[in-house]
N, C-alpha and C positions, 0 to 999 in steps of 0.2 A: 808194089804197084798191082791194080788189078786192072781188066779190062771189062768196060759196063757197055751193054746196050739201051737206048733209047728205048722206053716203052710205053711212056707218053708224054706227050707235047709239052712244053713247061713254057711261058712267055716270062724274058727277065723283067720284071719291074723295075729294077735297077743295072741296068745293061752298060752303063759309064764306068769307068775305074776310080775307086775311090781307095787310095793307097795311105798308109799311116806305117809308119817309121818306129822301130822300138825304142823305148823310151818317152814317147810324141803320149803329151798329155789330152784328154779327154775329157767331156760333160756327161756322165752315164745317166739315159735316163729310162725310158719305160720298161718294161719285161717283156719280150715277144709272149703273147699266151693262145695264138688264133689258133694252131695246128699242135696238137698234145705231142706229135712226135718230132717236131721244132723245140726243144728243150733249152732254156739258158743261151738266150738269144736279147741281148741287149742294146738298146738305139742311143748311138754315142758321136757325139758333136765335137766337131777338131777346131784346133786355130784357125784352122784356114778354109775356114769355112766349108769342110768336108763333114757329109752326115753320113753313117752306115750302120746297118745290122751287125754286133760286132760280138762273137761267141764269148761267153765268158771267160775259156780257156785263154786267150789271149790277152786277156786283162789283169794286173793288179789291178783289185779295188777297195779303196776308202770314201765309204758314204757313194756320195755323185759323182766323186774323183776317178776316173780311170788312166792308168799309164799302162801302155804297150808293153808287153815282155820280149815280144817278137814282132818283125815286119808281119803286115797283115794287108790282103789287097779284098777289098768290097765287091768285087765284078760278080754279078753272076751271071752264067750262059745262059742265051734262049735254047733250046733242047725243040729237035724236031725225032718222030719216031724211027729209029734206024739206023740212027746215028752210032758211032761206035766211041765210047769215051778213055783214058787210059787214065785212070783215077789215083792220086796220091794222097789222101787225108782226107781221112772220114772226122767231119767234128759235126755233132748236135745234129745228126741228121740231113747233113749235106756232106758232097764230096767234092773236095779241088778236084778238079778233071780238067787234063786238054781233049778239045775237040781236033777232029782232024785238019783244019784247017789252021791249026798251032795254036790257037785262042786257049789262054787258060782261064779259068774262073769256078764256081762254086755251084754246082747243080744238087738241085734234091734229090736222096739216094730211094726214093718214092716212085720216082718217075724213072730207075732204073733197074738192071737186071745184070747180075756178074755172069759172064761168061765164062763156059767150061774151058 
């Protein structure tokens, strides 16, 4: 675990939970390619009618095929400056972090700062 500060403002575009189950098969389709340091960032479509950005680490893939290896939850936090985050998993450029208010979800380690 590390401990991050807020160092600038992030708005979630996708601020809902979008949660997928291991094993829980998938549509894998475009390659995130907007932010070079977003790497391996792919937009994959569930049964149930759940869409998310979904790292490739968490994916077997065959072709457009994707199956879950691990639970994976889509949320990402809105991030204000100041905030203090306690971070568990750095993947492609983002970090699961809970915020103080117990919210956990997926901030860009862009917009933060590891405290001494």
């Amino acid at each position: 675990m590390k401990l991050f500060k807020v160092i600038e403002d992030y708005k979630s575009p996708y601020p809902e939970p979008n949660v997928f189950q291991a094993g829980e098969k998938v549509q894998v389709g475009e390659k995130f390619e907007d932010d070079p340091e977003w790497q391996d960032w792919f937009w994959c479509e569930g049964e149930n009618q759940q869409k998310a950005w979904v790292p490739k680490l968490y994916l077997q893939m065959d072709g457009h095929v994707g199956v879950f290896i691990q639970d994976y939850n889509a949320l990402e936090l809105t991030l204000q400056v100041g905030e203090i985050l306690t971070g568990f998993e750095e993947v492609n450029g983002f970090c699961m972090a809970e915020n103080e208010n117990g919210q956990k979800g997926w901030a860009p380690l862009k917009n933060l700062e590891v405290m001494e």
